[in-house]
N, C-alpha and C positions, 0 to 999 in steps of 0.2 A: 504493500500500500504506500512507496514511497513517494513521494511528490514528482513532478516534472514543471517547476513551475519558477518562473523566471523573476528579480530583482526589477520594480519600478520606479526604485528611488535613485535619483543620484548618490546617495549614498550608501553603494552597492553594501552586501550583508561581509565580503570578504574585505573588503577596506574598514567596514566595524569592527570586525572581528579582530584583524588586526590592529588596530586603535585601542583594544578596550584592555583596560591594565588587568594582571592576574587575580585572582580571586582572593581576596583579603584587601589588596592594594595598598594607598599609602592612608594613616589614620586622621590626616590633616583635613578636619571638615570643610565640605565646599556648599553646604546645605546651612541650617541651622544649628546656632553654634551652641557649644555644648553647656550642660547644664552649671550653675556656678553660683557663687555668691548668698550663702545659708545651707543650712541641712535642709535636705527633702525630710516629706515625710515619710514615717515606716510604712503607710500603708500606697505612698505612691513608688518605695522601693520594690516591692513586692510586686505590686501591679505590673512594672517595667519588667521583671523577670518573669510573671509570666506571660506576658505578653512577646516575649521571645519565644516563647513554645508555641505560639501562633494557635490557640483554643480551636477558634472555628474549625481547622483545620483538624486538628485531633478530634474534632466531635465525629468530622464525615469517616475518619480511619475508626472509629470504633463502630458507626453504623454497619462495617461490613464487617467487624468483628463479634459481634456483640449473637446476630443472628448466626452464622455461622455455627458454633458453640449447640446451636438446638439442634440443627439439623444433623449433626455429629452424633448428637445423644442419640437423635430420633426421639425427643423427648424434654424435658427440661431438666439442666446439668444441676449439681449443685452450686447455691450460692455462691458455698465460699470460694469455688472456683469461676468463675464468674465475674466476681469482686477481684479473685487476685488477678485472673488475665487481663481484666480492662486496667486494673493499676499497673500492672506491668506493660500493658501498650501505652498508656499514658506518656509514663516514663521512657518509653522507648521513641516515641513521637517527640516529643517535647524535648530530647535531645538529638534526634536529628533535625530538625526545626529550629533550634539556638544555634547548632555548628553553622545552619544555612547563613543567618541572622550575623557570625560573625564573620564567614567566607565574604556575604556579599555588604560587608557592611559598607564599602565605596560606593559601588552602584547606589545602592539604597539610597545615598545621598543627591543622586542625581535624579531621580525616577517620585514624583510628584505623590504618587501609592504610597511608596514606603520611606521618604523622607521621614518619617516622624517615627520610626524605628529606633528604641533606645538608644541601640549600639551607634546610629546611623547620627543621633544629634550629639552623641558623648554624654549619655545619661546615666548611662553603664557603659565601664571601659573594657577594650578589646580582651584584656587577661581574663576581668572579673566575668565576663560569659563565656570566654572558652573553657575555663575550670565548671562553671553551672553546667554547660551542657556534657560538660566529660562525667561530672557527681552524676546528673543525671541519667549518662548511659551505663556507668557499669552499675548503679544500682538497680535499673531497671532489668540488666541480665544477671545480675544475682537473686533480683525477685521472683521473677519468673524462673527461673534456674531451681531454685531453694525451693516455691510453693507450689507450683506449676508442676512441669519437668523442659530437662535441658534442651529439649530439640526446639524447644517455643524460644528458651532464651538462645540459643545458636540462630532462629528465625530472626529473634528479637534485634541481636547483634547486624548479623548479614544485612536487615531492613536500614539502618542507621549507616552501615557503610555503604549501600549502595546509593544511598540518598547523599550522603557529603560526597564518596571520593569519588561515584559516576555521573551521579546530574551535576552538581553543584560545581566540582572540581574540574571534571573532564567532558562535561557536554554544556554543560547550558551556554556560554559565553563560545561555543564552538560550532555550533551545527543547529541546524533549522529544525533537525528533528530531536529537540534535545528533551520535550517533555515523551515523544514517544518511550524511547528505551530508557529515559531515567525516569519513566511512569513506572519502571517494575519495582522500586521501592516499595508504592503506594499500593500496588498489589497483596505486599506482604503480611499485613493484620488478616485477610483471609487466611493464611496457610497457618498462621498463628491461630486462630481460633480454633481451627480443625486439632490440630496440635495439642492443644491444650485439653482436649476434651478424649483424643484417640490415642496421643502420645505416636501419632504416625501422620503417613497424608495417604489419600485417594484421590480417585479421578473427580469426585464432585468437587474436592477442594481447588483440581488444577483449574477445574470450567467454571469456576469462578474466579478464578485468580485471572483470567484469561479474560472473563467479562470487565474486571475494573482495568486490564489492561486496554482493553481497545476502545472502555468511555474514556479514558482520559484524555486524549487528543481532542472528541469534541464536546467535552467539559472546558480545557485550559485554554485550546483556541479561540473562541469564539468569547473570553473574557482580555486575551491577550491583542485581539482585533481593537479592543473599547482603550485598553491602553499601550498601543503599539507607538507612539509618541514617548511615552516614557521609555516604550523599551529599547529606540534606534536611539535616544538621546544619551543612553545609557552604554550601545555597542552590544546588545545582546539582542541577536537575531536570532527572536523567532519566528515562526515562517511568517505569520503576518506582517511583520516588519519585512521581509525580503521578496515576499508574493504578492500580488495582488488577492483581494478580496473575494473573488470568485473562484480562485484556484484554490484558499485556505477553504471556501465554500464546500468545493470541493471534495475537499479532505476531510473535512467535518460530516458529510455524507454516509462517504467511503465507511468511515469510524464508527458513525451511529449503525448501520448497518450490521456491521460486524459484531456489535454489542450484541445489538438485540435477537440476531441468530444464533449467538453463545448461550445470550441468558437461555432459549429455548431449547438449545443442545440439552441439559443438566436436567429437561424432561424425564428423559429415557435414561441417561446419566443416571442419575439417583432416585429414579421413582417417583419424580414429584406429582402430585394430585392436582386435581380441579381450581385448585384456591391458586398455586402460583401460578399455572399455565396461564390461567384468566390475566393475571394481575402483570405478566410480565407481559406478555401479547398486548393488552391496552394500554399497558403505558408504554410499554414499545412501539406501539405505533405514535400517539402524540408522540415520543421522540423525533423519531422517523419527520412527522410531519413539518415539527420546527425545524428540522434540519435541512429539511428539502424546501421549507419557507425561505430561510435564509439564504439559502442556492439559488430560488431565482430573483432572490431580490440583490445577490452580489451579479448576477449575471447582467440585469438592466441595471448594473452602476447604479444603483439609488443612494441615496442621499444615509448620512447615519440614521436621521430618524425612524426611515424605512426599514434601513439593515438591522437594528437591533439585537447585534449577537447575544447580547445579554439577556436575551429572554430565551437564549438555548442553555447559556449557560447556567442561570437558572433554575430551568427546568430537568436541565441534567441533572441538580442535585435531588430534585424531589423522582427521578424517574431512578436513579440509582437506591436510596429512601424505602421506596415502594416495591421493589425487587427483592432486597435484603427483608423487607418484611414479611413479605410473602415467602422467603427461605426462613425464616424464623418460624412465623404461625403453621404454615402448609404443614409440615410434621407434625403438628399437634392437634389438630385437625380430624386428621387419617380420613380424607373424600378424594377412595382414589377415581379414576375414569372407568 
């Protein structure tokens, strides 16, 4: 599903790319200047560390962990496992999410989004969050390790480097397709829930791991279309900064497709009943549909107010939501076909 789809900016994605300084860069703010003059307070210290671990973000990783977990049991797991995996992907999330936080703390400073990023105004310095995110990754693989078992925290682990040293490190500021293959990070709380409940993996855990790989492209896309201004200004081309609007369209398509034919693969995969086939099928199609709204409206060149990627992206979240829920409940259930 690779692109074939050409640079309409003067400012080709390979002269960005080369322009753009290495990942950390230099700590000398060029955004707003750092915080000074009084103690903060404790509860806006706090707030500023967690908001390195980027919440919203961890809520959508545990939506596809959370259910997972059931369909494993076939049933409802125990609590207290339950309780411990979602803290232990927490803590797993929330320190690859701080590493990202201090990798990209240069950019951040350029890019309109994430200017107001602790690290990004000198609210929290560069030391004092790469020690928070490192606390936070090996306790999160000792928690899961110790209450869990070790394969969740080896998952735990693997998810947190694949997110700093391949997206973060090695693609994003490289390659147009850099939220593709460093989307497999965000796959990983699936094989973690399975994990945690089987102490193994199956094929229903890879066809789901496979379904959050192939939303991700037209989830991220179609929010990196809304701010692709921050992102050329910044040197990180993603395809919408180096493609036109129809070609990303495009590929948005391509992606939702492939989604919503995975989600229905995991039918016959794992047995699923009446309740999810329904539930994935209709909201797979409104995917489908946004997606293909936004295709012809990047095709006739329309105007942003037309294009509104943001209501695929959006809807991406409620249509991935609704999937996982219907893999939660549908076991519990039992209405097979």
């Amino acid at each position: 599903m690779k692109d074939t789809v050409t640079a309409t900016s003067p400012h080709a994605a390979t002269q960005r790319t080369r322009d753009a300084r290495p990942a950390g860069g230099s700590d000398a703010p060029s955004g707003p200047p750092p915080v000074g003059g009084g103690e903060r307070s404790t509860r806006k210290v706090i707030a500023d560390y967690v908001s390195l671990t980027k919440p919203r973000i961890i809520e959508l990783l545990l939506v596809t962990t959370f259910p997972v977990m059931f369909l494993a049991d076939r049933g409802v797991p125990g609590v207290w496992l339950i309780l411990a995996t979602l803290v232990g992907g927490t803590l797993s999330a929330g320190s690859a999410n701080a590493y990202n936080c201090y990798l990209d703390r240069d950019i951040d400073r350029l890019m309109h989004r994430t200017e107001g990023r602790p690290m990004a105004t000198g609210a929290i310095s560069p030391r004092a969050g790469f020690v928070f995110a490192s606390v936070l990754g090996v306790a999160s693989v000792l928690w899961l390790g110790l209450l869990v078992n070790w394969l969740s925290a080896a998952l735990s682990l693997g998810a947190i480097v694949l997110y700093v040293g391949f997206y973060t490190l090695l693609l994003k500021r490289r390659t147009s397709q850099n939220i593709v293959w460093g989307g497999v990070a965000g796959c990983m709380p699936v094989l973690i829930g399975w994990s945690a409940v089987t102490d193994g993996l199956a094929w229903p855990a890879l066809v789901l791991f496979l379904v959050v790989f192939f939303w991700t492209p037209p989830h991220y896309w179609p929010l990196s279309m809304r701010y692709k201004e921050d992102y050329a200004s910044a040197g990180v081309p993603m395809l919408p900064v180096v493609a036109r609007d129809s070609a990303v369209a495009v590929q948005v398509v391509r992606y939702a497709w492939a989604t919503v034919v995975t989600s229905l693969v995991l039918v016959p995969v794992a047995g699923m009943g009446v309740l999810y086939t329904l539930v994935a099928a209709a909201s797979g199609a409104l995917f489908l549909f946004e997606a293909h709204r936004l295709r012809r409206a990047a095709r006739a060149e329309a105007s942003y107010d037309v294009l509104r990627p943001m209501r695929v992206f959006h809807y991406s979240i409620s249509y991935l939501t609704l999937v996982f829920l219907g893999v939660a409940i549908d076991p519990l259930l039992h209405l097979p076909w």
